[in-house]
VEXKOL-634973 format. One record per residue (C-alpha): residue in three letters; z, y, x. Coordinates in steps of 0.5 Angstrom, whole numbers, padded with zeros to 4 digits, always signed. Example, Ala and Ser with C-alpha at 12.3 -4.5 7.8 and 13.67 -1.06 7.14 Angstrom:
BEGIN
ALA+0016-0009+0025/SER+0014-0002+0027/
END
This chain:
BEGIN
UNK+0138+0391+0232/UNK+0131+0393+0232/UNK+0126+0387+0237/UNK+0122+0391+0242/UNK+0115+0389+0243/UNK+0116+0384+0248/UNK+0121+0380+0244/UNK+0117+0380+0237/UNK+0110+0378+0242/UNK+0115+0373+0245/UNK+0118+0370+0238/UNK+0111+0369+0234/UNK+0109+0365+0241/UNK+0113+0360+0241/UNK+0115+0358+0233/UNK+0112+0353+0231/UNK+0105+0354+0226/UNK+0105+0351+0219/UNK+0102+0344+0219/UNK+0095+0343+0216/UNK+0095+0337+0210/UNK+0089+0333+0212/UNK+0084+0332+0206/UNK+0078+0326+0207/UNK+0072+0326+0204/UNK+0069+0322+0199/UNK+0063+0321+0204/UNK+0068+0318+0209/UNK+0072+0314+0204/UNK+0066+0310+0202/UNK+0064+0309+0209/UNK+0072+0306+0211/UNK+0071+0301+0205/UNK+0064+0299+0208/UNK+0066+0298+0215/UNK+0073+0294+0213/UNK+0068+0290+0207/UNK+0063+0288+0214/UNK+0069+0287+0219/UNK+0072+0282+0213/UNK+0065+0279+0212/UNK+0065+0278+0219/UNK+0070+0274+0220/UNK+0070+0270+0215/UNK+0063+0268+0218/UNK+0067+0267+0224/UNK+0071+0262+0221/UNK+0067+0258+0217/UNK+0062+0258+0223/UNK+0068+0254+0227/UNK+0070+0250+0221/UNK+0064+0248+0218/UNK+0060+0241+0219/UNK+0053+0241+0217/UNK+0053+0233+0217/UNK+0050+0232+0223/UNK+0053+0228+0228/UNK+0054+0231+0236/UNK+0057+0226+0239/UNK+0054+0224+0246/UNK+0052+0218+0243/UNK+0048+0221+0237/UNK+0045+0225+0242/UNK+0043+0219+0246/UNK+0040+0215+0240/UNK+0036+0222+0238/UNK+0034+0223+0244/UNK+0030+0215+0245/UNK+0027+0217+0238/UNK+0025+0223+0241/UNK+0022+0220+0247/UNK+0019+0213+0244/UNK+0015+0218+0240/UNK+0007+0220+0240/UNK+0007+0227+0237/UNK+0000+0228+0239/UNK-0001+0222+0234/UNK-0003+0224+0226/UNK+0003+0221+0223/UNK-0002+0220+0216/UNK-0008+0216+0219/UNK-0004+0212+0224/UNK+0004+0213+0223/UNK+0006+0207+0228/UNK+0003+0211+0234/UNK+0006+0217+0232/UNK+0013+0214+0232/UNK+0012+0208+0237/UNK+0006+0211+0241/UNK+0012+0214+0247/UNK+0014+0207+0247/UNK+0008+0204+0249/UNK+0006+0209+0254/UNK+0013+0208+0258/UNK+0014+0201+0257/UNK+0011+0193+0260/UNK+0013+0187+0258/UNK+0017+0184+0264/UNK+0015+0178+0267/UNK+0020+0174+0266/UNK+0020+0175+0258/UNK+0016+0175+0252/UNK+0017+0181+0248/UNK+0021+0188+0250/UNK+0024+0193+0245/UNK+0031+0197+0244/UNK+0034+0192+0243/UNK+0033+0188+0250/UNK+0033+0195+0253/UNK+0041+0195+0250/UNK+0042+0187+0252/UNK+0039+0189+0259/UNK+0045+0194+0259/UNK+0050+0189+0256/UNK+0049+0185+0262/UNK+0049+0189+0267/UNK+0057+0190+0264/UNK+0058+0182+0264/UNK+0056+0181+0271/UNK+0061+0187+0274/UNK+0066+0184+0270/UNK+0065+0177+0271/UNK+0065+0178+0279/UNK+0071+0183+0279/UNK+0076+0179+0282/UNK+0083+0179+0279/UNK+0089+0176+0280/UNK+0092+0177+0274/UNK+0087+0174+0270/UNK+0088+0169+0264/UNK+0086+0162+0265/UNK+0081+0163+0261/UNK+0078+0170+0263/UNK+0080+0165+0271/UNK+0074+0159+0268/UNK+0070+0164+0265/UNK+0069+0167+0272/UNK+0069+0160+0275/UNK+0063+0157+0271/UNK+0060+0164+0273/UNK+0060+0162+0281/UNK+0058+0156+0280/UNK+0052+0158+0277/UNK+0049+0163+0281/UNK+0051+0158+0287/UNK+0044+0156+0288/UNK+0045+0154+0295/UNK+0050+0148+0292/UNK+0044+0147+0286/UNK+0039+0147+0291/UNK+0043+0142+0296/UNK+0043+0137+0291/UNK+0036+0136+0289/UNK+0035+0131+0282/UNK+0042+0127+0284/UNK+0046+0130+0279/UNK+0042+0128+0272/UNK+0039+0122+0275/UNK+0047+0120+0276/UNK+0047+0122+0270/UNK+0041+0118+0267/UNK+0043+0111+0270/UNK+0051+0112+0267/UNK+0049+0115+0260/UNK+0042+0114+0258/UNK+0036+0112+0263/UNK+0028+0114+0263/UNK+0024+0108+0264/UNK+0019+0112+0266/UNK+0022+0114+0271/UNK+0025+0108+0273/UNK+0024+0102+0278/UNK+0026+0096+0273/UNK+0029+0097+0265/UNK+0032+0092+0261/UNK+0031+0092+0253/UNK+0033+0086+0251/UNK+0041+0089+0249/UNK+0038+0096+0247/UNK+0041+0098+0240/UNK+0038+0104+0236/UNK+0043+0106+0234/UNK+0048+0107+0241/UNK+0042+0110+0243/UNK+0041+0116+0239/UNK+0048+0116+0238/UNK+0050+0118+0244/UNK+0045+0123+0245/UNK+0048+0126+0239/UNK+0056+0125+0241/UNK+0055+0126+0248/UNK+0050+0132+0249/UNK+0049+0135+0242/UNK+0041+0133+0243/UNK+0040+0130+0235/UNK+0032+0127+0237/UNK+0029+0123+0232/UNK+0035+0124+0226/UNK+0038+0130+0226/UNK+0046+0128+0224/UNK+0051+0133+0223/UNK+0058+0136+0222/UNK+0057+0142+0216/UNK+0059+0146+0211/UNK+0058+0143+0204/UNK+0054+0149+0201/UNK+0057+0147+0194/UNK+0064+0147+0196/UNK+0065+0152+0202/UNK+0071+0150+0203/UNK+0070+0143+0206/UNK+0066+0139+0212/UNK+0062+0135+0210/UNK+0057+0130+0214/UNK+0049+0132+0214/UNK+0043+0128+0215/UNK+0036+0133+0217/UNK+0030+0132+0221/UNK+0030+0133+0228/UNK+0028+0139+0232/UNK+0022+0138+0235/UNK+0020+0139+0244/UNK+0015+0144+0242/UNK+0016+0150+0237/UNK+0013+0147+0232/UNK+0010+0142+0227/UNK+0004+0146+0228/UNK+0003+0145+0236/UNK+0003+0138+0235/UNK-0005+0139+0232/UNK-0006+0140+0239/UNK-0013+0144+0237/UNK-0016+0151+0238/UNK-0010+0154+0240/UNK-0005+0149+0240/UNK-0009+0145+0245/UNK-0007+0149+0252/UNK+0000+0148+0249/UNK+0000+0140+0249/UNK-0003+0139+0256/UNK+0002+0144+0258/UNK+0007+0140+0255/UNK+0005+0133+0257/UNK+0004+0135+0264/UNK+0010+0138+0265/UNK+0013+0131+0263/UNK+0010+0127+0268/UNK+0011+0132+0274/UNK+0018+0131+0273/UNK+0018+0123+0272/UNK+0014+0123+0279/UNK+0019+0128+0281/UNK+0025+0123+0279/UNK+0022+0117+0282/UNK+0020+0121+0289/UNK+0027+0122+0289/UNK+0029+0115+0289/UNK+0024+0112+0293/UNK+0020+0108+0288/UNK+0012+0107+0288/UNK+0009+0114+0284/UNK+0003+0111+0279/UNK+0000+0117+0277/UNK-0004+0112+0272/UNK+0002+0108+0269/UNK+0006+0114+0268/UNK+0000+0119+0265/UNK+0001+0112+0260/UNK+0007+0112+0258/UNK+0007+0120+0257/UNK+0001+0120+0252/UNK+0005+0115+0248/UNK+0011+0119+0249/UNK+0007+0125+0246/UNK+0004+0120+0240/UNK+0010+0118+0238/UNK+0013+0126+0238/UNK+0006+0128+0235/UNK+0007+0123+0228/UNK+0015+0125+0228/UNK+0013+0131+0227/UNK+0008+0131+0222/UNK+0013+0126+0218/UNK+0017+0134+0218/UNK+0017+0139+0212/UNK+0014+0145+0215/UNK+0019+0151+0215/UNK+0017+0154+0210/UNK+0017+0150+0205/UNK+0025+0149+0206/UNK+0028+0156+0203/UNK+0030+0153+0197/UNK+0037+0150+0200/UNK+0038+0147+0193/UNK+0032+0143+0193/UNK+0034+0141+0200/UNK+0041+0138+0198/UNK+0041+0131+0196/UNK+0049+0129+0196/UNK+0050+0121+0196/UNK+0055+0116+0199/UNK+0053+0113+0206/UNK+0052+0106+0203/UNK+0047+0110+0199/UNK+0043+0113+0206/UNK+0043+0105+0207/UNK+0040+0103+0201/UNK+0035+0108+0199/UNK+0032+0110+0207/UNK+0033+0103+0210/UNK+0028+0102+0217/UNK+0027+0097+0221/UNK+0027+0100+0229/UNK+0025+0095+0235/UNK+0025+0089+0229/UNK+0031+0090+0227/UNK+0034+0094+0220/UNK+0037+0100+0222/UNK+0045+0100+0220/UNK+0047+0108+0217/UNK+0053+0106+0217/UNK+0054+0104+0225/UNK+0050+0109+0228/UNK+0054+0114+0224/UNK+0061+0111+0226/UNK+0057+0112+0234/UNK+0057+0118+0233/UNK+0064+0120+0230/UNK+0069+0114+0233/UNK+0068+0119+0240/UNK+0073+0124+0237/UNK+0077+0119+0233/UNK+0075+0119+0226/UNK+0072+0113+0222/UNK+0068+0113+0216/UNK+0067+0109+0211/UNK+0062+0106+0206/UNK+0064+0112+0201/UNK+0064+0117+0206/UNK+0060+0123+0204/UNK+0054+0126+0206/UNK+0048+0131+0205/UNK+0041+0129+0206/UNK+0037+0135+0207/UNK+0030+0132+0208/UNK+0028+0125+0205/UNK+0022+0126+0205/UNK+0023+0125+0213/UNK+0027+0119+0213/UNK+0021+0116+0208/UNK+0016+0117+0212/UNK+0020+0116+0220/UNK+0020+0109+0217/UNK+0013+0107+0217/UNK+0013+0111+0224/UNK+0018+0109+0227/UNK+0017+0101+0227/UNK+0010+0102+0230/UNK+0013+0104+0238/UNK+0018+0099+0242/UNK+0025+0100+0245/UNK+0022+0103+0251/UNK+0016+0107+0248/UNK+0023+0109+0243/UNK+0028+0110+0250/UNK+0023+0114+0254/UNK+0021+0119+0248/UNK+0029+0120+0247/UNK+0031+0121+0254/UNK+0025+0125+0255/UNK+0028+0130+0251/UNK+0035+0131+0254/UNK+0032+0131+0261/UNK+0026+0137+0259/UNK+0033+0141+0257/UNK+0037+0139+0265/UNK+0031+0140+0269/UNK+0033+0148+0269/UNK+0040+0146+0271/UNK+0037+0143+0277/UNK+0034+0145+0285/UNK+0029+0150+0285/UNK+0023+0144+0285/UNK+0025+0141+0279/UNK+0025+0148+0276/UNK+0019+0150+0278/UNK+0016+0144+0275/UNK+0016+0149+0267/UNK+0013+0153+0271/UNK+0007+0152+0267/UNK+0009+0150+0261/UNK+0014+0156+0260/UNK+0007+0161+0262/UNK+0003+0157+0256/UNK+0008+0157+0251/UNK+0012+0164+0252/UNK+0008+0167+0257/UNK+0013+0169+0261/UNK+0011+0168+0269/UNK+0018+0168+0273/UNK+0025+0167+0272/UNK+0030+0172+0270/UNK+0035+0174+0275/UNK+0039+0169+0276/UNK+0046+0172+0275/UNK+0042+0175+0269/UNK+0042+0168+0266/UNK+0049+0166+0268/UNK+0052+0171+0265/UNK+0047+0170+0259/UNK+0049+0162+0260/UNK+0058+0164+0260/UNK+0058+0169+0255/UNK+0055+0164+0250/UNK+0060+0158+0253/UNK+0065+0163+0253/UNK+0065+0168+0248/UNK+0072+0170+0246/UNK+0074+0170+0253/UNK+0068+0174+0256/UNK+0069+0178+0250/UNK+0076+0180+0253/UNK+0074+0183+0260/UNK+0068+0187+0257/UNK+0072+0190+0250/UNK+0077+0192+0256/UNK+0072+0195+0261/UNK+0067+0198+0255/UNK+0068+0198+0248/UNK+0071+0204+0246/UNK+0077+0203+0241/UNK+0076+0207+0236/UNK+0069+0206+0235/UNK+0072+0199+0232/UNK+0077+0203+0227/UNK+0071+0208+0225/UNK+0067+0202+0223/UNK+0073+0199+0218/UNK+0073+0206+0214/UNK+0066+0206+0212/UNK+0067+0199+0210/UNK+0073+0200+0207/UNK+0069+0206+0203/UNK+0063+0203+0202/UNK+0066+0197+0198/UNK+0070+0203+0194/UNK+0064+0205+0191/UNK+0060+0199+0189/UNK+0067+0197+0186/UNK+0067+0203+0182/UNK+0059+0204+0181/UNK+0060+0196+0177/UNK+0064+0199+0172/UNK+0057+0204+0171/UNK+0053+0197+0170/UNK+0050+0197+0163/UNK+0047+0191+0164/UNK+0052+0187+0166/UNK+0058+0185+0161/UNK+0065+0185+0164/UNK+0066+0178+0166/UNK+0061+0178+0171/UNK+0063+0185+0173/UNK+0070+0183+0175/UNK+0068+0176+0178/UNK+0063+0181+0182/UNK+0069+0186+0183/UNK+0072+0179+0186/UNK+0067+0178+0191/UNK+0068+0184+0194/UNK+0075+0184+0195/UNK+0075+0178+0198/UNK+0070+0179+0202/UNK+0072+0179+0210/UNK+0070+0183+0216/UNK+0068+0181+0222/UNK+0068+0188+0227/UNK+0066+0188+0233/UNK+0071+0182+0235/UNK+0078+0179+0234/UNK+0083+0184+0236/UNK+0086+0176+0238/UNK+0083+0176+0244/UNK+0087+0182+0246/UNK+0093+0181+0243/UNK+0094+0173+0244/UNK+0092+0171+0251/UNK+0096+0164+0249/UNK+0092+0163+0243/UNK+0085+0165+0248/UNK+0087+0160+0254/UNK+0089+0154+0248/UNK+0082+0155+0245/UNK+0079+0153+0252/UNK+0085+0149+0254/UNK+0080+0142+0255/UNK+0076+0146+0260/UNK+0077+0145+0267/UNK+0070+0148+0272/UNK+0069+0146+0279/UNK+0065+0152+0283/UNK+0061+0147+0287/UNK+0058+0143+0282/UNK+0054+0147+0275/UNK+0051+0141+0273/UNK+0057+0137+0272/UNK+0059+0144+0268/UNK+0054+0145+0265/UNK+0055+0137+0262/UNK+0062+0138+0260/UNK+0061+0145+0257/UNK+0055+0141+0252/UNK+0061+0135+0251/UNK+0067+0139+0249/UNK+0063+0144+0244/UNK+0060+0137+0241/UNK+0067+0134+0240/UNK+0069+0141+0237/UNK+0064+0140+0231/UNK+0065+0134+0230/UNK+0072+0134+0229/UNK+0072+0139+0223/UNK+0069+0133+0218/UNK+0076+0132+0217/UNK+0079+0139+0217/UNK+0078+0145+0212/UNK+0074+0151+0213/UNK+0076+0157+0217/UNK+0074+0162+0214/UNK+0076+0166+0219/UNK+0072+0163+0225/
END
C-alpha cells in the first residue's frame, strides 16, 4: 500500500538520525594533556607544601624564643662597627637592674618565672601531699612568717651562741683557759658546715672516682676575695664596710642582752678580727693559680698532716688527728692514723702556722664566731637584717631585699630540691620535653661514636676507650623520674627532717646540721654515680 503524504512526512519526523562520530582536534588534544600535566603539578605541590619541613621550628615556644631575640635587638644599629648594640641595644633600652640584685639578663628573667611557679606551688594547700612536699611547704610558712621572725629579735642565735660557740666580743664575760682549737673549729664544721681557718672535707678522690676521701683546703674567706683584703683604691670602701658591719651587730647583741655598749672596746676587737682574716688571707693561693687539679693534689696519711704541718695555736701543738675525729665521730665514724687524705693547699697550711701563732684564744674565738654569725644575721628580725645593709650596697650594689617569698622560695628549693622539684615538674614541666631531649642525646653520641672510626689520628685503642667513654656516660635530664614515681624513696631522702612553722631560725640550723652529717657520712660509702 502506497504512504500518503502525511504519513511519509510523519514517518521521516519521528525516525531517529544517524549519530555523528565525534572527531578532537590535535590543538584540543595537546591542550587536554597541558591542563591534566597543571592540575597533577598542582596537587602535587599541594601535597608536599603540607608534608614538608623546612627545618624550622613553629612551636609556640620557638616562637617566644625568636621573638625575644627580635625584641632585644637594635636594628637601627650597624652590625660591622658596633655588633653588641645591634644585637643587645633592644635589651638595654628596655631593662634596669632591679635594686635588690646585682646584674639582670635572660636568665633572671627565666628564674624570675620559675619563682613565680615555686610560690603557687608551695602555698597550694593539699592534703594529699607526701611527707616531703608537706615539710617543703612547712619550712616555706616558716620563712615568709616575719611577724614570728620579727617577734624574736637576736634570741635564737644568741641561744644558739651561749650553748654551741660564744663571741666574746659580744659577751659579758668569756673564760679561755679550756679552750681548744681543734673543738672550736670543729664544731663549726660538724655543726653549721662553716670551715673557717681549715677547710676540711668529705670528697671525691680525683684519681679514683669511686671512692671518698678526707680533704684538707684553704678556707673560703668573709670577703669575696684575697684581693678585697689590700683594703686600698677600690678595696678600701669594702673593708670599712665590712668591719662596720661587724660592729653593728655585736653592740646589736649586747643591747639585747643588757650588757654595757664600749664603742671603743669593741671597735678594738673588731680590727684584730680584721688583722687576723686580712693575714689568713694573704696566706691563700689566688684562684687563678689553682686550675691545675693535679698540681693541687697532694695524697698523704694523716700522721703525715701532723708531721709535715704542725703549728702551735694558743701555745699549744695543733693535733690533726683530734681535730679531724672532732669533726667525723659526729656521724660515727673514727678515723685513724693511716687514714687518707688530700691536701689541696700546703703552701696555705706552711704559712697559716707562722700566722696563726700570733693571735690569742680569744682574738682565735671572736674571728670564728664571727664568721657563722655574719651568715645568721639575715635569718633574724627585720633590725639585724638591716644591719647588712650597707655592706650589701658596697660589695653588690644591691640597695634592698628581694621580696621575701622570693627568697623563701629560693631558700626551699635549694634545702628541698628533690621535693619542690616534684610539685613544680607536676605543675609545669611538659612531659615530652623530657623524652625529646633523650632522643638528641641519644643521636648525638651515635654520631661521635661513629665519626671516631673516621679519626686518623688517633689509633684503635684510644678509639675504643673513647668509644667506652661515651657509652658509659649518664644522662641527667631535666630530673629523676624517681621523684614522681617513688614517693616512699623521696620522703626517706628527707626522713631526718622535722619543721616547725613558728620557729625559721631553728629551721634554718637543722637544714645546716643534717646537710652536713649527709656529707660526712659518704667517707665510708662508695660514690653514686647517679647522685
Amino acid at each position: 500500500m502506497a504512504k500518503s503524504e502525511s504519513q511519509m512526512d510523519i514517518t521521516e519526523m519521528n525516525s531517529p538520525k544517524p549519530k555523528r562520530k565525534l572527531r578532537w582536534s590535535p590543538l584540543e588534544i595537546g591542550l587536554a594533556a597541558v591542563v591534566l600535566l597543571l592540575a597533577i603539578v598542582a596537587i602535587t605541590m599541594i601535597i608536599l607544601y603540607a608534608t614538608y619541613d623546612d627545618g624550622i621550628c613553629k612551636t609556640s615556644d620557638c616562637i617566644k624564643s625568636a621573638a625575644r631575640i627580635i625584641e632585644n635587638m637594635d636594628t637601627t644599629a650597624e652590625p660591622c662597627s658596633n655588633f653588641y648594640q645591634y644585637a643587645c641595644g633592644g635589651w638595654l633600652k628596655k631593662h634596669i637592674i632591679p635594686e635588690t640584685s646585682s646584674r639582670y639578663s635572660n636568665f633572671d628573667i627565666l628564674r624570675d618565672e620559675l619563682e613565680v611557679v615555686l610560690k603557687d606551688v608551695l602555698e597550694k594547700k593539699d592534703s594529699n601531699d607526701i611527707d616531703a612536699v608537706a615539710k617543703a611547704k612547712t619550712l616555706y610558712r616558716s620563712c615568709i612568717n616575719e611577724t614570728a621572725i620579727n617577734s624574736k629579735k637576736g634570741k635564737p642565735l644568741i641561744n644558739l651562741m651561749t650553748n654551741i660557740s660564744e663571741w666574746p666580743i659580744a659577751a659579758e664575760s668569756w673564760d679561755g683557759s679550756t679552750w681548744s682549737a681543734e673543738k672550736s673549729i670543729a664544731e663549726l664544721n660538724f655543726q653549721f658546715g662553716r670551715k673557717v681557718i681549715i677547710n676540711m672535707f668529705v670528697g671525691t678522690d680525683d684519681k679514683n672516682s669511686s671512692q671518698h676521701v678526707l680533704h684538707v683546703d684553704q678556707p673560703r674567706l668573709g670577703l669575696p676575695s684575697r684581693d678585697y683584703y689590700e683594703c686600698t683604691g677600690l678595696y678600701k670602701e669594702a673593708c670599712s664596710a665590712y668591719e662596720s658591719f661587724m660592729t653593728s651587730v655585736a653592740k646589736l647583741i649586747r643591747q639585747e642582752r643588757n650588757l654595757p655598749i664600749n664603742d671603743t672596746e669593741i671597735s678594738i676587737e673588731a680590727e684584730r678580727i680584721m688583722a687576723l682574716e686580712k693575714e689568713i688571707a694573704n696566706a691563700t693561693t689566688k684562684d687563678e693559680d689553682r686550675n691545675d687539679p693535679l698540681l693541687l693534689y697532694h695524697k698523704m696519711k694523716l700522721s703525715d698532716l701532723q708531721r709535715n704541718f704542725s703549728m702551735e695555736i694558743n701555745n699549744k701543738t695543733f693535733d690533726w688527728i683530734k681535730f679531724v675525729n672532732n669533726i667525723m665521730t659526729t656521724v660515727a665514724i673514727e678515723v685513724k692514723n693511716t687514714e687518707d687524705i688530700i691536701v689541696y693547699a700546703p703552701e696555705y697550711l706552711i704559712k697559716l702556722k707562722s700566722v696563726i701563732s700570733k693571735y690569742s684564744a680569744r682574738e682565735i674565738q671572736n674571728y670564728i664566731s664571727w664568721r657563722y654569725i655574719m651568715d645568721m644575721v639575715s635569718s633574724l628580725s627585720r633590725e639585724y637584717k638591716d644591719t647588712r645593709n650597707n655592706f650589701r650596697k658596697v660589695l653588690y650594689g644591691t640597695t634592698s631585699d628581694a621580696a621575701i617569698w622570693r627568697r623563701c622560695a629560693n631558700y626551699v628549693n635549694s634545702i628541698m630540691g628533690n621535693a619542690v622539684g616534684r610539685l613544680y615538674v607536676q605543675e609545669a614541666f611538659a612531659g615530652e620535653s623530657k623524652h625529646v631531649v633523650q632522643e638528641m642525646i641519644t643521636q648525638i653520641r651515635e654520631v661521635f661514636i661513629k665519626t671516631l672510626e673516621e679519626l686518623s689520628w688517633m689509633d684503635a685503642k684510644t678509639k675504643k676507650k673513647a668509644e667506652e667513654k661515651a657509652v658509659a656516660i649518664k644522662e641527667r635530664i631535666g630530673y629523676p623520674d624517681e621523684i614522681l614515681t617513688n614517693p616512699v624513696k623521696l620522703n626517706q631522702e628527707y626522713k631526718g627532717l622535722n619543721y616547725k612553722e613558728e620557729e625559721y631560725f631553728e629551721n634554718l640550723i637543722e637544714n645546716l646540721k643534717f646537710g652536713q652529717k649527709e656529707r660526712l657520712k659518704k667517707l665510708r660509702e662508695k660514690v653514686d654515680k647517679d647522685e
